[in-house]
C-alpha positions in Angstrom: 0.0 0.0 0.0 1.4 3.4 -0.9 0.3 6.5 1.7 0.8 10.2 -0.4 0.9 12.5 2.0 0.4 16.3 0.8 -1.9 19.2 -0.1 -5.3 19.1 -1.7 -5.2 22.0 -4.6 -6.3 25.4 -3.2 -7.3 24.1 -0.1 -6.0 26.0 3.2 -5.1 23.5 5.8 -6.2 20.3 4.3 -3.9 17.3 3.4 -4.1 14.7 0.9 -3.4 10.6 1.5 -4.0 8.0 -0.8 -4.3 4.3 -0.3 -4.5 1.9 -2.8 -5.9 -1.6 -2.1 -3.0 -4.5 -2.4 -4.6 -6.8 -5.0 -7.6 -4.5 -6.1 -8.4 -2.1 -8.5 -10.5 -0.3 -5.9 -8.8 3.4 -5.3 -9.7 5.8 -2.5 -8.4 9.4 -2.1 -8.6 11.1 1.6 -8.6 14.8 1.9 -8.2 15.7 5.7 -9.8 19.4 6.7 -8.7 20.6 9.8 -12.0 22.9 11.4 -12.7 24.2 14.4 -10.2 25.7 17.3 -9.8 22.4 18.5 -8.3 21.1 15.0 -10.2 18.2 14.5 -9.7 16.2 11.3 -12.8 15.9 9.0 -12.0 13.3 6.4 -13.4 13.8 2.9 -12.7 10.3 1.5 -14.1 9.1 -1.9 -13.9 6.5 -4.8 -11.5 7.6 -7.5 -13.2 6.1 -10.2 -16.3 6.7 -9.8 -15.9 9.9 -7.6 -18.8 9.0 -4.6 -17.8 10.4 -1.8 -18.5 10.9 2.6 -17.5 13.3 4.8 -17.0 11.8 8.1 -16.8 13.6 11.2 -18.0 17.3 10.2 -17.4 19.5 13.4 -17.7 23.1 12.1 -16.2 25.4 9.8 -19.1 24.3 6.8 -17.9 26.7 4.4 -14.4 25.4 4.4 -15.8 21.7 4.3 -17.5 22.7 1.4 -15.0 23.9 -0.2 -12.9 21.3 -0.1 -15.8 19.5 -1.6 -16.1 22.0 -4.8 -12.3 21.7 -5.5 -12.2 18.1 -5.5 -15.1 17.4 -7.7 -16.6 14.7 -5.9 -20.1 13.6 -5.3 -21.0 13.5 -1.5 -23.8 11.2 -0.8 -23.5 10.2 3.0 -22.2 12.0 6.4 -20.5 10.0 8.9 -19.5 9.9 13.0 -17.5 8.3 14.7 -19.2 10.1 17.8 -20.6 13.1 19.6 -18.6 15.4 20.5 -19.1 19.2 19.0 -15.5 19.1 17.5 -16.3 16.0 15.5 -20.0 16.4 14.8 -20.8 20.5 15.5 -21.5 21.0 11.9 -23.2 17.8 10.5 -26.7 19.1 10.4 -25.7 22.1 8.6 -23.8 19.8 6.2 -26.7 17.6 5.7 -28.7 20.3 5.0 -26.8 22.1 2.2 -25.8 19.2 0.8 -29.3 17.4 1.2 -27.9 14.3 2.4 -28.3 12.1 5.6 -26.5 11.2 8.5 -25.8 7.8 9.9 -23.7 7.3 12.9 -22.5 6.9 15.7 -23.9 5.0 18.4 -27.4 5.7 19.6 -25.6 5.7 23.2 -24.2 9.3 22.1 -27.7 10.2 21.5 -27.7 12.6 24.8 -24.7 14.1 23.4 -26.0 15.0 19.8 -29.3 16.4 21.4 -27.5 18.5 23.4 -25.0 19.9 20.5 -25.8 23.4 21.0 -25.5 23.4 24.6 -21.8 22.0 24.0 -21.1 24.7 21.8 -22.3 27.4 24.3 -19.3 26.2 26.6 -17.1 26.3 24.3 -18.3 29.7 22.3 -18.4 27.9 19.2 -22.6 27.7 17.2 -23.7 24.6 16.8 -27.1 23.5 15.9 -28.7 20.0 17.5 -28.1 16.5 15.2 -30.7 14.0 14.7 -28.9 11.4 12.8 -31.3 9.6 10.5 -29.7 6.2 11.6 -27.4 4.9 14.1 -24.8 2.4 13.9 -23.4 -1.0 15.7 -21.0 -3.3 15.9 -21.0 -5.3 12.6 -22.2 -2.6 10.8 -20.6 -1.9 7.0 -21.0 1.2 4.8 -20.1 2.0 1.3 -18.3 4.6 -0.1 -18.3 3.9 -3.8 -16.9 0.1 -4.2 -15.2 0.7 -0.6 -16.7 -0.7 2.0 -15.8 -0.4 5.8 -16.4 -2.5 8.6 -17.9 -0.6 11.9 -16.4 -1.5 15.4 -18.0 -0.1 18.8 -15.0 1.1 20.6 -16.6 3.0 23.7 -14.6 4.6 26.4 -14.2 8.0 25.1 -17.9 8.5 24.2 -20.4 5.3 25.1 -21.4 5.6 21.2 -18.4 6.2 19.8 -17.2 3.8 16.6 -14.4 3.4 14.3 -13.8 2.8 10.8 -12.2 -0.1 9.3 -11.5 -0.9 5.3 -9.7 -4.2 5.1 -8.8 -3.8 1.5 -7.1 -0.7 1.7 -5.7 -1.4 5.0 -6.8 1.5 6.3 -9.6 3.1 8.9 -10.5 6.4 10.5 -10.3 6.0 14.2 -11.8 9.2 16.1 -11.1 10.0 19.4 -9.9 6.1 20.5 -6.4 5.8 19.0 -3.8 8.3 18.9 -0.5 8.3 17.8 1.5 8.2 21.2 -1.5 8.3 22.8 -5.6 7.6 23.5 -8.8 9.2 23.7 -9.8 11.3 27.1 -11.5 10.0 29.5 -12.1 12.3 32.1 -15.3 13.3 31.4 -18.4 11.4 33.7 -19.5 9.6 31.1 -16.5 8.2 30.0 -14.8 4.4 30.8 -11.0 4.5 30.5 -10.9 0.4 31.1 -13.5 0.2 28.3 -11.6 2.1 25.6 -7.8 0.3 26.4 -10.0 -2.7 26.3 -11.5 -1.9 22.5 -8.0 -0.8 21.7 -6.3 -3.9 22.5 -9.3 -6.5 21.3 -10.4 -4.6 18.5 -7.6 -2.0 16.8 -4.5 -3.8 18.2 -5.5 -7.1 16.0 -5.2 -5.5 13.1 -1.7 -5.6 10.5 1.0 -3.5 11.7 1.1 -1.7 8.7 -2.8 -0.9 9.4 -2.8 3.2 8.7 -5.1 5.2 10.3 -6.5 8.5 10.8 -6.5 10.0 14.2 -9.5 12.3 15.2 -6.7 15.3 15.9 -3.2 15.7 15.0 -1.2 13.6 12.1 -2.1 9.8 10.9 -0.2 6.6 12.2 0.0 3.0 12.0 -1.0 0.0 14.4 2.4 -1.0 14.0 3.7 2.0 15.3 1.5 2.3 18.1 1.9 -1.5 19.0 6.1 -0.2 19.5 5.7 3.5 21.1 2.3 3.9 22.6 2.8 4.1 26.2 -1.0 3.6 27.1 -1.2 0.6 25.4 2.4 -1.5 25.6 
């Protein structure tokens, strides 16, 4: 598998990685859009070929979102989240609405969080409007995005809803808030379970290849390979 790292054309703040399925034709191109204060990465991901697209984890900053959208062409037919959390899902609704599309995800055990999107952006000074997803998601769930298709794994801890992303063909997933590289999700609000996420990490994420790329729900994107030698929260 070959990993591009770099810029999307004319797009402030947004990097570029491409994976390319060992064996398969199948081709999928991952513009990452940093939003919000709290630089959260929104992945833009889509088939190459036949240019279907998802934007997963939409926290804010729309207008940049959509830009990204308009420069890369692509055809957006689903929004994604990995959980509730404003900085991951602060501007879904307002996506979904421009873009008249729906949104699936996370786990209906973030739906307290979700309901209560605009009340988390009144502590943080950030507008938000409430999310309704039109579905939810569980373990053993799978979505498309063109001919990709990714497997959905309940990793809770950080948020009791939250999920990750998995596409065995490309080797690849988007992980949220779980998995960091050097590092994990926080779990210090009430709601959270710090035994519960390391638990996910190690039974779920850790099984997976060592050379298993992923995309972290803030800063740059690692490998389970990487984490399995340097994490200290998970050695």
């Amino acid at each position: 598998m070959k990993i591009r790292l770099g810029k999307a054309a004319g797009t402030r703040d947004t990097s570029g990685l491409r994976f390319m399925a060992r064996g398969s034709k199948m081709r999928l191109q991952i513009a990452i859009i940093q939003v919000t204060p709290f630089e959260q990465n929104c992945a833009l991901i889509w088939d190459e070929d036949s240019k279907a697209a998802a934007v997963i984890d939409p926290g804010g900053d729309v207008p940049r979102i959509l830009a990204a959208i308009q420069e890369t062409g692509v055809e957006v037919k689903d929004i994604f989240l990995t959980h509730g959390h404003i900085d991951h899902a602060g501007g879904a609704a307002e996506l979904a609405e421009k873009l008249g599309i729906k949104i699936t995800g996370p786990g209906i055990e973030d739906e307290f969080l979700l309901s209560g999107m605009a009340e988390q952006g009144k502590m943080f000074g950030l507008q938000a409007r409430d999310c309704a997803p039109d579905s939810w998601l569980k373990e053993g769930d799978t979505f498309t995005i063109g001919s990709a298709v990714f497997n959905v794994l309940h990793c809770p801890g950080h948020t009791p809803g939250h999920m990750v992303f998995v596409n065995h063909a490309a080797n690849f997933g988007v992980f949220g808030d779980v998995l960091f590289r050097n590092s994990v999700g926080r779990t210090d609000f009430p709601y959270c379970d710090g035994p519960a996420m390391i638990h996910a990490i190690k039974t779920k994420l850790m099984i997976l290849p060592d050379d298993f790329a992923f995309i972290c729900g803030h800063g740059v994107a690692s490998t389970i390979g990487a984490e399995r030698r340097s994490n200290p929260f998970i050695r």
